[in-house]
C-alpha positions as CSV (number, residue, x, y, z in Angstrom):
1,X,-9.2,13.9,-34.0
2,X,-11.3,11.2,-33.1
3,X,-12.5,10.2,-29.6
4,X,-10.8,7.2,-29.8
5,X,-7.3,8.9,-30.6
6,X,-7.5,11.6,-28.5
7,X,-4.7,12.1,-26.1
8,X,-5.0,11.3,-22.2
9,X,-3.7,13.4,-19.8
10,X,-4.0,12.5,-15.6
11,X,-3.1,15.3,-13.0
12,X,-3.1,14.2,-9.8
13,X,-4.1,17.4,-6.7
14,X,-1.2,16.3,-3.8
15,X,-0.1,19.5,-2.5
16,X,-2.8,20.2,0.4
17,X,-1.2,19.6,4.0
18,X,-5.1,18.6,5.5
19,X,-5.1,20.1,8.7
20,X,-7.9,18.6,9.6
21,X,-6.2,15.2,9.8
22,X,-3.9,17.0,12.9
23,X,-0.7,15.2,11.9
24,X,2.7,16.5,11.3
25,X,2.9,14.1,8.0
26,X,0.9,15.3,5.1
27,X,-2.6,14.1,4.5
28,X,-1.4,12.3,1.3
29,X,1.6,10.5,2.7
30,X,-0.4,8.7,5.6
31,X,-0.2,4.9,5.1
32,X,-3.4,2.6,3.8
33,X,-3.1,-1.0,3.3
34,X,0.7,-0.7,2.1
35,X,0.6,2.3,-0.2
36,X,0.3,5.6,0.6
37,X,-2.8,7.4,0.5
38,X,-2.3,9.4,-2.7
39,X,-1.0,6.1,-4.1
40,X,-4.3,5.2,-4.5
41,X,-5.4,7.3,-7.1
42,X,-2.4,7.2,-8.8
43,X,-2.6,3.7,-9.7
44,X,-6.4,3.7,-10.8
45,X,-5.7,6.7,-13.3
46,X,-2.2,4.4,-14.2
47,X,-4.5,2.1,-15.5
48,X,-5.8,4.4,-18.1
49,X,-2.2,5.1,-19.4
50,X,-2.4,8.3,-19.5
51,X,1.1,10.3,-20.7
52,X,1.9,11.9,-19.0
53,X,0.9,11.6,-15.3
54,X,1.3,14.2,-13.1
55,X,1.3,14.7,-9.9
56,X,1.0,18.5,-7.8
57,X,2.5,18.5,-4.9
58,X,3.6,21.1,-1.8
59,X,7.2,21.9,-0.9
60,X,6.4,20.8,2.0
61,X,5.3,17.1,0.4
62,X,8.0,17.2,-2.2
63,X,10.6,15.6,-0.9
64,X,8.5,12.9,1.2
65,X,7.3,12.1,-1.5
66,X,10.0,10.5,-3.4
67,X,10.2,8.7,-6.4
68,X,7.6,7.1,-8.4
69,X,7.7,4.8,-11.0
70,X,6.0,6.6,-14.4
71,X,4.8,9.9,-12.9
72,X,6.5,13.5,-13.2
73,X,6.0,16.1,-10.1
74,X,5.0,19.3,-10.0
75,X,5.3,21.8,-7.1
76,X,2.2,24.1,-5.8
77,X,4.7,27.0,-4.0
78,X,2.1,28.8,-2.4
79,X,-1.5,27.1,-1.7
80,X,-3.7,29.1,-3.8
81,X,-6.3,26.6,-4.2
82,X,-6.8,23.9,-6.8
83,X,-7.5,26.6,-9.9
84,X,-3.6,27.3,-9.3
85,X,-2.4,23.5,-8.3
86,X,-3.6,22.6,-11.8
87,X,-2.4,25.6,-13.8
88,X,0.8,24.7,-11.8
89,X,1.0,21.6,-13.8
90,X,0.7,22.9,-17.0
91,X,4.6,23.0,-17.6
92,X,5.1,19.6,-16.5
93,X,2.1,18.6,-19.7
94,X,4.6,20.1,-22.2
95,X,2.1,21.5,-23.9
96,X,-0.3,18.7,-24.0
97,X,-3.5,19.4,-26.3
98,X,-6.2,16.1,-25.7
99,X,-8.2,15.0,-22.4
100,X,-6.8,16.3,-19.5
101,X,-8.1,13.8,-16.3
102,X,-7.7,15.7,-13.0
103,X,-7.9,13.1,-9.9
104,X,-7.9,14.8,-6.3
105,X,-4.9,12.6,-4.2
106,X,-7.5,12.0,-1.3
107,X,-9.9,9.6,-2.9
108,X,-8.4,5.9,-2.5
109,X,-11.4,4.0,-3.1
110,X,-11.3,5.0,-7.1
111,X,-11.8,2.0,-9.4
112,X,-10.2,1.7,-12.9
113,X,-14.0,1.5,-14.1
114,X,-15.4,4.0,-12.4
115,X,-12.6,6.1,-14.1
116,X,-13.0,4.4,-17.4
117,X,-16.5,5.0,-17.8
118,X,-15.9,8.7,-16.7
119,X,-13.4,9.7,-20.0
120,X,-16.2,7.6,-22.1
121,X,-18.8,9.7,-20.9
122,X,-16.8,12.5,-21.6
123,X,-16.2,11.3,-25.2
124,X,-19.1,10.6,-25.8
125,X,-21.0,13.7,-25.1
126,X,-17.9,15.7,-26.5
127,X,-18.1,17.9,-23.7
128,X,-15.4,20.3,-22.7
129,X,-15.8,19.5,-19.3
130,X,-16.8,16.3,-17.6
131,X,-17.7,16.1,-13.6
132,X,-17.8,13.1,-11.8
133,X,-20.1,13.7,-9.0
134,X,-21.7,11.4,-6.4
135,X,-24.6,11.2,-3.7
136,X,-23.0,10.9,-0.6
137,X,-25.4,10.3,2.6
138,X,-24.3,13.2,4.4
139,X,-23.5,15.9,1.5
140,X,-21.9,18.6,4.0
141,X,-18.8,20.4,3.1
142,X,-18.8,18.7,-0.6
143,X,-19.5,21.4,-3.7
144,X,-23.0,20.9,-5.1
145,X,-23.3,20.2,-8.4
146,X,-26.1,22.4,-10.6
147,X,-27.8,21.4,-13.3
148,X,-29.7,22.7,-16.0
149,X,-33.0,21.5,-17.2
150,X,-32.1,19.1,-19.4
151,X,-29.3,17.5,-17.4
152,X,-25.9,19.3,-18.6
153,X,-23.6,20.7,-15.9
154,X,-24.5,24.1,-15.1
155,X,-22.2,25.2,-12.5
156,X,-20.1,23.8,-9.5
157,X,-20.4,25.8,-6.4
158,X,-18.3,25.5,-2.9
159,X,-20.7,24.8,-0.3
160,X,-19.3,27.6,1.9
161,X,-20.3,30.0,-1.4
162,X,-23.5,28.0,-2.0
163,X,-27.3,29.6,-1.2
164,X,-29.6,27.9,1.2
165,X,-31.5,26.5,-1.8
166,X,-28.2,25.4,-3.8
167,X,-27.3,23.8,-0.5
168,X,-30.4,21.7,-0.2
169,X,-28.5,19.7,-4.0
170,X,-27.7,16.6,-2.4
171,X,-25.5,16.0,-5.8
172,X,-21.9,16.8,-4.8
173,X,-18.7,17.2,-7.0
174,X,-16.1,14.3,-6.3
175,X,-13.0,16.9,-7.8
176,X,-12.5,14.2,-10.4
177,X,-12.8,15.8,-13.8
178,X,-12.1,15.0,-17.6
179,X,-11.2,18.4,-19.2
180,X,-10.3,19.1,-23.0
181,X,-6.7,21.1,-22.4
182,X,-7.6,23.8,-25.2
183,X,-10.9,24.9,-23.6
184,X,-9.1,23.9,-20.2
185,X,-6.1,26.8,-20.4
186,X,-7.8,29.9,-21.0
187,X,-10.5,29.5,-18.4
188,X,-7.4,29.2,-15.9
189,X,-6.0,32.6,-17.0
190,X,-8.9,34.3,-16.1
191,X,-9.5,33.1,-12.6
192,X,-9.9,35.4,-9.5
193,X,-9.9,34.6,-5.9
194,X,-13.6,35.8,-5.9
195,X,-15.0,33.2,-3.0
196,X,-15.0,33.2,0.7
197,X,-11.6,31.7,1.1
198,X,-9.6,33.9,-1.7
199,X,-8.6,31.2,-3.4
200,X,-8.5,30.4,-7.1
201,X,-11.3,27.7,-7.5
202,X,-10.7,25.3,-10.4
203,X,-14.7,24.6,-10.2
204,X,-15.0,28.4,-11.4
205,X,-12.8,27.4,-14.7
206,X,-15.6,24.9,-15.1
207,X,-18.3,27.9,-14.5
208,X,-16.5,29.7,-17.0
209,X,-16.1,27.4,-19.7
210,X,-20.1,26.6,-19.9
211,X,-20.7,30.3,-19.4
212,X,-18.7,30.7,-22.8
213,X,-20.9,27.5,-24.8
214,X,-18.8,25.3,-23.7
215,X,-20.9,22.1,-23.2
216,X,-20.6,20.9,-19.9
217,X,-21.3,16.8,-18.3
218,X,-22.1,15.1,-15.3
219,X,-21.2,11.4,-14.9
220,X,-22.4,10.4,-11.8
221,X,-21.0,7.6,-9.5
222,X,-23.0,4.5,-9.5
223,X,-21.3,3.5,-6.3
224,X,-21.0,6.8,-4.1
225,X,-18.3,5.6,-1.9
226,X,-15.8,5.1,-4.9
227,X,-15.8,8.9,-4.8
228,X,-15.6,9.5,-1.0
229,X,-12.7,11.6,0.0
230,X,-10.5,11.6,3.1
231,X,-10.0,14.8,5.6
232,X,-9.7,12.8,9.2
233,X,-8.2,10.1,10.6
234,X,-12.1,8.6,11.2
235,X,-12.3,8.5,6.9
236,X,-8.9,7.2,6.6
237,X,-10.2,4.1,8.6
238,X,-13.6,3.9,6.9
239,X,-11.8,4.0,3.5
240,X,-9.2,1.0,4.9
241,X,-12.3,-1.2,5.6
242,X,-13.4,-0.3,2.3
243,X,-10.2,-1.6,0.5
244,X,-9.4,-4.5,3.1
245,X,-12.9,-5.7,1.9
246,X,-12.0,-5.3,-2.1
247,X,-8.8,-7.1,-1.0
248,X,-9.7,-9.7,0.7
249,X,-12.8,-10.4,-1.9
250,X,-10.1,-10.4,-4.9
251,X,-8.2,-13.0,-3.1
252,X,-11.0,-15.1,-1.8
253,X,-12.0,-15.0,-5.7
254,X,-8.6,-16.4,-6.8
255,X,-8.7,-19.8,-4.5
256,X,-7.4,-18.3,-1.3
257,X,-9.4,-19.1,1.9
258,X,-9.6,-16.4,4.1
259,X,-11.5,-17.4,7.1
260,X,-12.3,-14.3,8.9
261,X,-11.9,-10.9,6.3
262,X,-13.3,-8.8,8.9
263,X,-10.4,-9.7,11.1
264,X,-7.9,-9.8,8.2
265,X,-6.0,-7.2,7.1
266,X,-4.3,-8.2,4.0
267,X,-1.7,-5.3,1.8
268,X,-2.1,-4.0,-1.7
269,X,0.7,-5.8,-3.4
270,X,0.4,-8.8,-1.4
271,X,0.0,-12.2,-3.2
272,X,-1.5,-15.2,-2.4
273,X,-2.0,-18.8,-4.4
274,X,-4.3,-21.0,-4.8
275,X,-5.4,-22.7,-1.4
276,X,-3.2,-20.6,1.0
277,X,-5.8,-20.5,4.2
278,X,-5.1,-17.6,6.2
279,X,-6.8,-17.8,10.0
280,X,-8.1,-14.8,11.8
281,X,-6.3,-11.6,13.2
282,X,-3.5,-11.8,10.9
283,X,-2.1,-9.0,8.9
284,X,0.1,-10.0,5.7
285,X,2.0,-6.5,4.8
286,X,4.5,-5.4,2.0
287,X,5.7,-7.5,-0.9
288,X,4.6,-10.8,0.9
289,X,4.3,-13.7,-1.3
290,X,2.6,-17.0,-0.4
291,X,2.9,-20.2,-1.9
292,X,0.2,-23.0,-2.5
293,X,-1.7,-24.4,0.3
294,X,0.5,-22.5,2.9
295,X,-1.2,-21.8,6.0
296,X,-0.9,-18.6,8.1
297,X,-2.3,-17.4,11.9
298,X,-4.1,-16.9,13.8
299,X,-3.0,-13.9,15.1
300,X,0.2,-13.9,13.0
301,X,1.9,-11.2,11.2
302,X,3.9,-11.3,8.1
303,X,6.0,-8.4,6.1
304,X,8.0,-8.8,3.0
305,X,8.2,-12.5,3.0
306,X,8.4,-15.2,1.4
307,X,6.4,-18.2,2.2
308,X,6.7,-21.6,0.2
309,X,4.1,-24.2,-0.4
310,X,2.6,-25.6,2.4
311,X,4.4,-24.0,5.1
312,X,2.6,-23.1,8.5
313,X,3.1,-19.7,10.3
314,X,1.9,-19.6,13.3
315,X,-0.2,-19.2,15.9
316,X,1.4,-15.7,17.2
317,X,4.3,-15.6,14.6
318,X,5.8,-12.4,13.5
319,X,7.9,-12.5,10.2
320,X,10.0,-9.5,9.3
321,X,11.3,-8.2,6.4
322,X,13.4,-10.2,4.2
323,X,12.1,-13.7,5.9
324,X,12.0,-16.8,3.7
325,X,10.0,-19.7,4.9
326,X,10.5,-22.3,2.0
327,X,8.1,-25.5,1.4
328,X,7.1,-27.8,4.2
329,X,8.6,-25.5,6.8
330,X,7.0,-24.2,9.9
331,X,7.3,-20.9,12.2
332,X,5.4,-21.6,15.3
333,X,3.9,-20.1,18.3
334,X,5.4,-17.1,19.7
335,X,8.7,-17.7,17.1
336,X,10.0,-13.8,15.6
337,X,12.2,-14.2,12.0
338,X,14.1,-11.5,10.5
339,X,15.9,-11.4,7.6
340,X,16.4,-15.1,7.9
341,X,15.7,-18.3,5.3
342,X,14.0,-21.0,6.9
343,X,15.0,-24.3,4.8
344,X,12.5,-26.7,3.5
345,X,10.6,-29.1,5.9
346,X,12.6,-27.2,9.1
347,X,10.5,-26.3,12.2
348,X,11.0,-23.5,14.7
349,X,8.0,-24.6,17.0
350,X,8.3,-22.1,19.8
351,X,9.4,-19.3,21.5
352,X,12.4,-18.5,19.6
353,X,14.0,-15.6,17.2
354,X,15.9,-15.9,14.1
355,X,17.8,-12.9,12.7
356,X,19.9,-12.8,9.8
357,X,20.4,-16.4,9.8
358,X,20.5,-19.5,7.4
359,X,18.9,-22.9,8.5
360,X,19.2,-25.9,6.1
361,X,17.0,-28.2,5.4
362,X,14.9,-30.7,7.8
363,X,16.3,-29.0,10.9
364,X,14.7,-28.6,14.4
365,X,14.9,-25.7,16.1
366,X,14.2,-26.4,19.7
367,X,12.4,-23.8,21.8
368,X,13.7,-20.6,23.1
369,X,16.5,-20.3,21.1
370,X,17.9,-17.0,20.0
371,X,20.6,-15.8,17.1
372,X,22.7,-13.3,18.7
373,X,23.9,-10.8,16.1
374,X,24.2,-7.4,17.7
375,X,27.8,-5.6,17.4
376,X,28.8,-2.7,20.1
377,X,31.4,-2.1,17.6
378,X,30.8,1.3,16.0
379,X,30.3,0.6,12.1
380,X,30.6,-3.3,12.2
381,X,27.8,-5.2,10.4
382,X,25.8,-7.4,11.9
383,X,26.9,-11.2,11.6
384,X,24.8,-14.1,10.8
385,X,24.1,-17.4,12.1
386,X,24.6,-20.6,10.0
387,X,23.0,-23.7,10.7
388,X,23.0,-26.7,8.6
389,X,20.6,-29.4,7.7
390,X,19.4,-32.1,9.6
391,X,20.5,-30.4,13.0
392,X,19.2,-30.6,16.0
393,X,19.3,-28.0,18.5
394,X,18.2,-27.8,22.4
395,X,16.0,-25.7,24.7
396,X,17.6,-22.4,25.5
397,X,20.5,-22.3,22.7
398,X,22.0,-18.6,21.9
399,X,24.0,-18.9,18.5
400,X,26.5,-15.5,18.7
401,X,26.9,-14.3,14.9
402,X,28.8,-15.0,13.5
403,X,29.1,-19.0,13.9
404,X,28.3,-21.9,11.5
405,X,26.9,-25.2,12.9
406,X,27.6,-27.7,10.2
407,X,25.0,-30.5,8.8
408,X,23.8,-33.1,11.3
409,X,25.0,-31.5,14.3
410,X,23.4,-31.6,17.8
411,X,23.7,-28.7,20.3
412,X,23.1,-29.7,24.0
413,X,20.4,-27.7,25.5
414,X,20.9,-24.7,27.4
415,X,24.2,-23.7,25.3
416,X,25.7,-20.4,24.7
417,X,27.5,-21.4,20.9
418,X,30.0,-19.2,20.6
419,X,32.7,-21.5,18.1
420,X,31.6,-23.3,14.9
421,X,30.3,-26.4,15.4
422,X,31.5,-29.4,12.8
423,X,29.2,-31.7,10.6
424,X,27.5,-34.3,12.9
425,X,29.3,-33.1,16.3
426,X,27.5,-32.6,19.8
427,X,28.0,-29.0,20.7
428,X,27.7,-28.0,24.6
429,X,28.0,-28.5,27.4
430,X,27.5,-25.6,29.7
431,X,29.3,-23.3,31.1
432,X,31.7,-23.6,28.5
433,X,31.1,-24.5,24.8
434,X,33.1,-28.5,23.9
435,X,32.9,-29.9,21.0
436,X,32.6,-33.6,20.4
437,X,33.2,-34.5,16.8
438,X,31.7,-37.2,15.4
439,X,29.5,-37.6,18.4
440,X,26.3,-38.0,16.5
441,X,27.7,-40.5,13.6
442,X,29.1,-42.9,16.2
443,X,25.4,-42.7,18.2
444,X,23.6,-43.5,14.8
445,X,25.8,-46.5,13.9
446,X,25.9,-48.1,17.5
């Protein structure tokens, strides 16, 4: 079999708890720019297309974990180190025979490259194993990587198992390897917990497979923080700034204007056309999708919306989930949407919030006005507000969902609307809602 037709495999190592992060949620289930942190690799070795991909994970990770799209789960029972995770997997490969890659779920700043170049390195040497190893500044608690002579991969050793000398290696092992399954299996079966922690090393199946002629190879990082893994909160953060940089960059790349990226924080799957301008402080979050020249902050923040072409959020917006601002439309200062579709060319200036509602076309919202949809009645849904196109509403209107104000209305400022309101009527009145219908056709034709 060819390189070039050989099987690929991708395991991915999920099932540690990482104490050292002190959090009641799982190391690999804490949130980076919109994924989760395993995510991360998951989607760099996706690129490869590997088949299957695998994923190991704890009991205790297993069901927070949930579905993914592509990738089949394994389950660590007992954490017996990453010898065992990966041995665990070996049902789930149903009987795979080809390149096995085996990504640890704590490095997010892996590139489809960097991976890339790994398996061809791999191939090329026809190595049983390949390691990808790095340089970090500070090599600490990483395994050292040992050489011989001539450059091949002698040996991996834990740095809590490593001599003074083998300490002073600033090469370290990344845990990202490209194994060939036949040679990978039996060196499994003979593992022992023979180490300080009693735990089955998979870096001693790599000892053992060059011990036995198996030819062993190093690919080493170009770009050591690609490789970086996270244990604490403080690398969680360093690898966000890492990303929010890539992210911002990719965007800035594609026509976007991005005025401050070291003050934006801008999701994974987040998309953004040509010309968008996005001002300081903002975050954009989820599935958020902006349209052309559509201009957002500062200090706004925007989740799973939709934002047409040439629309302004902001300064101090916050859209929520399921918001559509459509083209021409604006959601000022101090203005909250949820769940709510803003029609084209409307305006809601100031100081008001929109939930679940539906406002036509070329309609002012004046400020401080409020959709009231909250039921006290056990198991009722929430109702929404209607409001037409071409309406004009006053300072200090609450709409109580469910109500419909029709096209070309007017609603009298400080107005609790409680009724429907007809096409072109004046609603208001305080302290009781009137309606005067046809008010705002006769003061047009007079």
């Amino acid at each position: 079999m060819s390189p070039e037709t050989t099987p690929l495999a991708a395991l991915v190592m999920a099932a540690g708890l990482g104490k050292r992060m002190r959090s009641a949620l799982p190391k690999h289930l804490h949130p980076l720019l919109g994924r989760r942190l395993v995510d991360w690799p998951i989607e760099a070795g996706r690129a490869l297309d590997p088949a299957p991909l695998v994923v190991v994970l704890s009991p205790e990770t297993l069901e927070a974990f949930g579905d993914a799209e592509g990738v089949v789960t394994a389950v660590q029972r007992e954490p017996r180190g990453t010898g065992d995770a990966v041995a665990t997997a070996r049902e789930a490969l149903g009987g795979f025979a080809g390149d096995l890659l085996v990504l640890s779920g704590d490095t997010p700043l892996l590139t489809e490259t960097l991976l890339r170049d790994l398996v061809e390195e791999h191939r090329r040497t026809g190595a049983d194993v390949t390691v990808l190893s790095f340089e970090p500044d500070d090599p600490g608690a990483y395994g050292r990587v040992l050489r011989d002579p001539d450059g091949a991969l002698r040996a991996i050793v834990e740095a809590v198992d490593a001599s003074p000398a083998e300490l002073e290696t600033r090469e370290v092992n990344s845990s990202i390897y490209v194994f060939r399954a036949e040679a990978l299996w039996p060196a499994l079966e003979a593992l022992e917990p023979q180490n300080a922690q009693g735990e089955l090393y998979l870096t001693d199946s790599v000892r053992r497979i060059v011990e036995r002629g198996g030819h062993g190879a190093v690919h080493r990082a170009p770009d050591p923080r690609e490789a970086l893994g996270v244990n604490t909160r403080a690398e969680l953060a360093a690898a966000a700034a890492v990303l929010r940089a890539r992210i911002n960059e990719r965007h800035m790349l594609a026509g976007a204007t991005i005025v401050d990226p070291d003050t934006t924080w801008i999701e994974a799957d987040v998309v953004l056309a040509e010309d968008v301008v996005v001002h300081p402080f903002t975050v954009v979050a989820g599935r958020t999708r902006v349209e052309r020249a559509a201009r957002i902050g500062p200090h706004a923040v925007v989740t799973d919306s939709t934002i047409g072409e040439d629309a302004q959020i902001g300064p101090f917006c916050y859209l929520r989930p399921g918001t559509v601002v459509e083209a021409g439309a604006k959601a000022g200062t101090f203005v909250e949407v949820k769940n709510s579709r803003i029609g084209a060319r409307t305006k809601v200036p100031h100081l008001s919030y929109l939930g679940d509602a539906d406002i036509g076309e070329d309609t002012n919202i004046a400020a401080g006005n409020v959709t009231a949809n909250y039921s006290h009645r056990p198991g009722r849904e929430k109702g929404r507000t209607r409001i037409g196109s071409n309406v004009r509403t006053g300072v200090d209107n609450t709409f109580l969902a469910p109500v419909e104000i029709g096209d070309d209305a007017w609603v009298y400022p400080g107005t609790v609307i409680t009724e429907d309101v007809p096409s072109a009527a004046l609603a208001g009145f305080p302290p009781r809602q009137v309606n005067k219908e046809g008010y705002v056709r006769r003061e047009r034709d007079d």
